[in-house]
N, C-alpha and C positions, 0 to 999 in steps of 0.2 A: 271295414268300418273301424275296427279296433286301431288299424295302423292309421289312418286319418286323425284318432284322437291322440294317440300319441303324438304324430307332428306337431298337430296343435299343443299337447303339454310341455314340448320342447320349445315352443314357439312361445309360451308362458313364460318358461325359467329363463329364457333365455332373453325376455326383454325385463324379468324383472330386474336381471341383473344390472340391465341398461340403465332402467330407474334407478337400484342402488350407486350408480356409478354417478350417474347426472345429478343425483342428490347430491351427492358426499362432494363434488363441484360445486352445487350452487353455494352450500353452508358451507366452503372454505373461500368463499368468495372476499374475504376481508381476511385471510390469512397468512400474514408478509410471508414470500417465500415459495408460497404454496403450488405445485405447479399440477394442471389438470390431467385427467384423464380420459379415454375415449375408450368406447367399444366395438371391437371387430369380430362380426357377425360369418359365420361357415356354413355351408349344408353338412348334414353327417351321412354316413354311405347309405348309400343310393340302392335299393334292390334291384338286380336286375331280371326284368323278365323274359326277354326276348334277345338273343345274340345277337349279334351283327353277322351280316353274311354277304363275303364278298362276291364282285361279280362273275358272271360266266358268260359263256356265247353265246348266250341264248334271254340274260337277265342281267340288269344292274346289281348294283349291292343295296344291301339295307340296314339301317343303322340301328342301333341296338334300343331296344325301350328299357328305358330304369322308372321307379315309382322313387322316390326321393322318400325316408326318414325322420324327416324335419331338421331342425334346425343348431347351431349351438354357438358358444360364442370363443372365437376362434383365439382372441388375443384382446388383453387390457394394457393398453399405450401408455405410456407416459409422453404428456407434451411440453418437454424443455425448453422452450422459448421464453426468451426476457419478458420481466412482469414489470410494467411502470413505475416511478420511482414518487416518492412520497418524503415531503421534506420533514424530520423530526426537530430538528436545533438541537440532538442530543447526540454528541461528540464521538460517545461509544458505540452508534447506532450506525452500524456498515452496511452500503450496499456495493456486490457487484456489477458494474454493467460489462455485460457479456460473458463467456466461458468461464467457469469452475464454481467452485465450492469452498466454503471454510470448514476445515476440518477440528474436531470436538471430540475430547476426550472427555468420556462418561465411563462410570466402574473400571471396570479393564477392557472395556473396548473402544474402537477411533470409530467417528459414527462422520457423516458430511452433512451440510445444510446449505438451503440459499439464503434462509431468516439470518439477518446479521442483527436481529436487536440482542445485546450483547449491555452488561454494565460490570461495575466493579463490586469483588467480594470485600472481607474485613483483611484479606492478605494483600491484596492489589491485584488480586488474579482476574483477567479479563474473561468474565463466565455469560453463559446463557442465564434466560429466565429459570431454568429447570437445575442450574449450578456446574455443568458441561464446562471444562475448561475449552475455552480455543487457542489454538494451536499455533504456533511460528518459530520465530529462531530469536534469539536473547546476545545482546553482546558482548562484546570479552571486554577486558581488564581498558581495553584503551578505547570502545566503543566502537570495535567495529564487529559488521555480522557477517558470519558464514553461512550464505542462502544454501550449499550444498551440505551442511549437518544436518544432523539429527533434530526435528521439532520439537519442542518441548512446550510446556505451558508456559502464556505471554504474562510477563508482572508487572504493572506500573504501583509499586509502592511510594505511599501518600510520603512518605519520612526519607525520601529519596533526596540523597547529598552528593551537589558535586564538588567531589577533592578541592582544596586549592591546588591551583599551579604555580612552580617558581617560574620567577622570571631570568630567562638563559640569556636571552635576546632580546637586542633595542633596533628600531630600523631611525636611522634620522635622519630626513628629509629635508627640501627645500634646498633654496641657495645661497653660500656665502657671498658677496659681495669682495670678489679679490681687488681691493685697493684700502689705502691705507687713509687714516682719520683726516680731514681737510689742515690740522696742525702739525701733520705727520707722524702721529702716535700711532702704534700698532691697533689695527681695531681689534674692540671684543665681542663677541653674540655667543648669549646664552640660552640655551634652551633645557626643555626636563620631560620627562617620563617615570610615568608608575611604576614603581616595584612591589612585586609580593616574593613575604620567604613562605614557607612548606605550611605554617598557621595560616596565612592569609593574612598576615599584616601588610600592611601598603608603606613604605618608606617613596617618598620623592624624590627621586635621584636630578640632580641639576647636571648642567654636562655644560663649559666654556670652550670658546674653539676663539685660538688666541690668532693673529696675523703674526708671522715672526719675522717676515722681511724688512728690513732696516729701512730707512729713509737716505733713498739716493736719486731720486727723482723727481721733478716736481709734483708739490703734496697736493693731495688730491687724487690726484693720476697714477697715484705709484703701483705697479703690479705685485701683488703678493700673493706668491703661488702655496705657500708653505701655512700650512696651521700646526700649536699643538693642540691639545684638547685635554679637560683637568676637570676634576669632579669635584663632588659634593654633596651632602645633605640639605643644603641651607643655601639658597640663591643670596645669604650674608657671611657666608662663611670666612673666615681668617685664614684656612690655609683648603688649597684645593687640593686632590690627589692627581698623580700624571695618571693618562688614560692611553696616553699616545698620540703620533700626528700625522695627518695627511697632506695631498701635495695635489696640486692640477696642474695637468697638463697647459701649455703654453708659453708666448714670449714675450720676453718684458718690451716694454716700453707703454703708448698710448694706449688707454682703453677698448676693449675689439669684442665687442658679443660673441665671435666669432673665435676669441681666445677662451670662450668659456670650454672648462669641460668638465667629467665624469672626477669623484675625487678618489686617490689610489692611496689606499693604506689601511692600518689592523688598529680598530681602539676596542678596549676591552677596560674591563675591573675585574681584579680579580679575586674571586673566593675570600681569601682569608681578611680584606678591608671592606667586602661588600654587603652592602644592608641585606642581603638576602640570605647570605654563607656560600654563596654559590658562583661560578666564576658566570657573566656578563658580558656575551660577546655584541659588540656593538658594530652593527651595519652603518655604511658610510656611502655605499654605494648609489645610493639615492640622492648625493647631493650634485652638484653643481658651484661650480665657481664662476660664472658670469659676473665684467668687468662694467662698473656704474657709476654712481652719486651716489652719495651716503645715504644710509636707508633703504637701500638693496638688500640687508640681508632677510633671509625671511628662512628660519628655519623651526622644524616641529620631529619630536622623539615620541614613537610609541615602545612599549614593553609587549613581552608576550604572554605574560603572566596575569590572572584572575586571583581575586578572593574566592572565600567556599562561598558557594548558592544554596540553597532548597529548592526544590522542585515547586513551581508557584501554578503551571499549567502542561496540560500536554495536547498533543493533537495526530490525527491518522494523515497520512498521505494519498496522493493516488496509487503507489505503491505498495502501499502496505507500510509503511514507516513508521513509528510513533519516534515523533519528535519532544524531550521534554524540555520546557522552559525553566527555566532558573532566575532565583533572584538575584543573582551577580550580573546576570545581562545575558546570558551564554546559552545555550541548545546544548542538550545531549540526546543522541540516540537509548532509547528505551527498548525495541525491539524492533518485530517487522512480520507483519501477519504472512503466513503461510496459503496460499492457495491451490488446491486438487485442482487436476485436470482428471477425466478420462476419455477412451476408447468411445465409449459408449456410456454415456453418464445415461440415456433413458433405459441402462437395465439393469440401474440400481435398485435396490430394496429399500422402500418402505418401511419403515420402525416406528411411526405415530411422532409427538411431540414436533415436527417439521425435519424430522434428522433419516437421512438414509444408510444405509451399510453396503458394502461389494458384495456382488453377488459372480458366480460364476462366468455370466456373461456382461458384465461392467467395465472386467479390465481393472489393472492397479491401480492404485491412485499414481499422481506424477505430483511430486510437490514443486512450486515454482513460483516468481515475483509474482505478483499483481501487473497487466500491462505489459508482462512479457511471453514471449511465443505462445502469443493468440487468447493469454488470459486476461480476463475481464481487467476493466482497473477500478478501483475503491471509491467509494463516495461518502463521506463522513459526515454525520448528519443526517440521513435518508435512509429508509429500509425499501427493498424491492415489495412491489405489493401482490395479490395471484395474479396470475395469467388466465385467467379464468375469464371467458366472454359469455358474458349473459343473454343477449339474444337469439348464441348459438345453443346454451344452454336448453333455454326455455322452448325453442326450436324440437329440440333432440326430447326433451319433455313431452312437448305432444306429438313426437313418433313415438314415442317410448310406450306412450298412452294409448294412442290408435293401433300399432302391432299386440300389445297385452289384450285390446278389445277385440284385434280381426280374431288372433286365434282361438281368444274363448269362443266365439262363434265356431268356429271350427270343431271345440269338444261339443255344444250344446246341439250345433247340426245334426254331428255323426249319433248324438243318444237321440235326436230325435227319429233321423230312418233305424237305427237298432230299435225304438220303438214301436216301431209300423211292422219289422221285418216283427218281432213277438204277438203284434194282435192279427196276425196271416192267421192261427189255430183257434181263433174266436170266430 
């Protein structure tokens, strides 16, 4: 009797635990993140009463009797499966779909989570609700990130400036029109481009591109393969600067689409006369000399160079990215979120707040893109919601319920025949 009521007490703790497990599931059932658990149920050794005894020539065998222990619970799961995705409209607010974790510095230790609701502290550090830094790679001096360094905590500071740039380079495009004025004067076409020097002042650089072929053929028609080309500040200037000239390919005489070509030669400015301070190599290579009527030319100069910006917005990637916008027009990289893989992410630990830690059988972390070998990619805007299925819940609730009932019958039975066996002396 005694061992009857034991089973049955084991059969008690061992489904309350099931309760506490199905409970702590249904009330995280709205917890971005949150990923469920299950419980696995064991018999415990077994008494044996009776050997097993093999056969002879004369008798089969017989298999052994055991009286069973009761019961216990063998293993608490973790079930890591993707939890649905929940739109927030709040920018700092990550989800993963599919494999890893973001990783979160708290005190001195790296902790993981699925919960990406994440926002910004007074420094620009992208922190949890609990103030966890999360974790990525930050970029260098010219904006670019090394995914195989060292993680560090991500910063989008509000006061964030981008440098100006000089402008080195002009690309100018479009086509000259190789023939000469209908009264046989050299044509002229002018075009311009933005400059900035090292402040971010903007000078407007003008750029003329002269025909220098003489008139020896009837005007109109005449082929002029040669330009030079002469600068300025002021599309009214009195004296222009040489810049240098170029040439196209082809042969003189009547006009021939088929005489246009590529233009070949070096125009520059140089440092010491240029609005910037800086020498100004100018691309040519983009033009064309195609032979027409007047009013063929059609040419346009861009610069390479920006004014300073301030940071006016930012935004995440599917990668992990943060993209910052500027008020000069231009994007900088700001950083680029970090995401764990593991071995075995279901034998991580548990730490409360939605954050787990490695445990002996978890495996290292593996830091790596977003999106790349086999890790989830980012969703900006949304947090993952639980995995938590309520009707298997509520299921697992009333076994949880009717096994806590069978086996209390089980102690209530066995003190009832220990009762009976005590009034045998009455």
């Amino acid at each position: 009797m005694l061992r009857s009521m034991f089973s049955g007490v084991s059969g008690l703790r061992s489904h309350q635990t099931m309760m506490d497990v199905v409970g702590n599931n249904i009330a995280n059932v709205n917890t971005a993140g949150f990923k469920s658990s299950g419980v696995v149920f064991a018999d415990t050794l077994s008494q044996l009463t009776k050997a097993a005894g093999a056969p002879t020539e004369v008798s089969g065998g017989t298999n052994p009797s055991q009286v069973g222990l009761g019961v216990r619970v063998q293993a608490i799961t973790q079930n890591m499966t993707q939890g649905s995705a929940q739109a927030t409209g709040k920018s700092t607010d990550l989800m993963l779909s599919g494999d890893g974790m973001f990783a979160i510095q708290q005190g001195d230790g790296t902790f993981y989570t699925r919960n990406g609701s994440f926002t910004l502290d007074a420094d620009g550090s992208v922190v949890t609700n609990d103030g966890g830094y999360v974790m990525g790679w930050r970029p260098d001096a010219n904006g670019n990130i090394n995914t195989n360094g060292t993680v560090d905590r991500l910063v989008i500071p509000s006061d964030s400036v981008m440098a100006a740039k000089v402008t080195s380079e002009a690309d100018i495009t479009g086509n000259l029109d190789n023939t000469l004025n209908a009264d046989g004067t050299a044509r002229e076409v002018t075009t311009s481009f933005k400059a900035y020097d090292e402040q971010g002042n903007l000078t407007t650089v003008y750029l003329k591109f002269t025909n220098q072929d003489g008139d020896t053929g009837t005007a109109g028609f005449q082929k002029g393969n040669t330009w030079t080309a002469t600068w300025a500040t002021s599309p009214t200037a009195t004296t222009w600067l040489p810049a240098g000239s170029i040439n196209f390919a082809g042969t003189a005489g009547p006009p021939a689409v088929a005489d246009g070509a590529k233009a070949t030669g070096t125009l520059a400015i140089p440092g010491t006369a240029s609005p910037t301070g800086q020498d100004i190599a100018i691309d040519v290579s983009g033009l064309t000399g195609y032979v027409g009527t007047t009013g063929k030319s059609n040419v346009e100069g861009n610069g390479n160079g920006f004014p300073i910006g301030s940071l006016t917005s930012y935004s995440f990637g599917t990668d992990g990215v943060i993209t910052g916008s500027y008020s000069n027009g231009y994007k900088q990289t700001l950083g680029q979120v970090a995401i764990a893989t593991f071995n075995n992410s279901a034998g991580l630990r548990k730490e409360g707040n939605s954050l787990y830690s490695v445990s002996t059988n978890s495996g290292a972390p593996v830091f790596g893109i977003a999106g790349d070998a086999g890790r989830g990619t980012i969703l900006a805007g949304s947090l993952e919601m639980s995995n938590v299925d309520l009707s298997a819940e509520f299921t697992n609730l009333i076994l949880a319920q009717r096994g806590f009932q069978a086996n209390s019958r089980i102690i209530s039975t066995s003190d009832d025949i220990l009762q009976e066996l005590v009034n045998l002396k009455r």
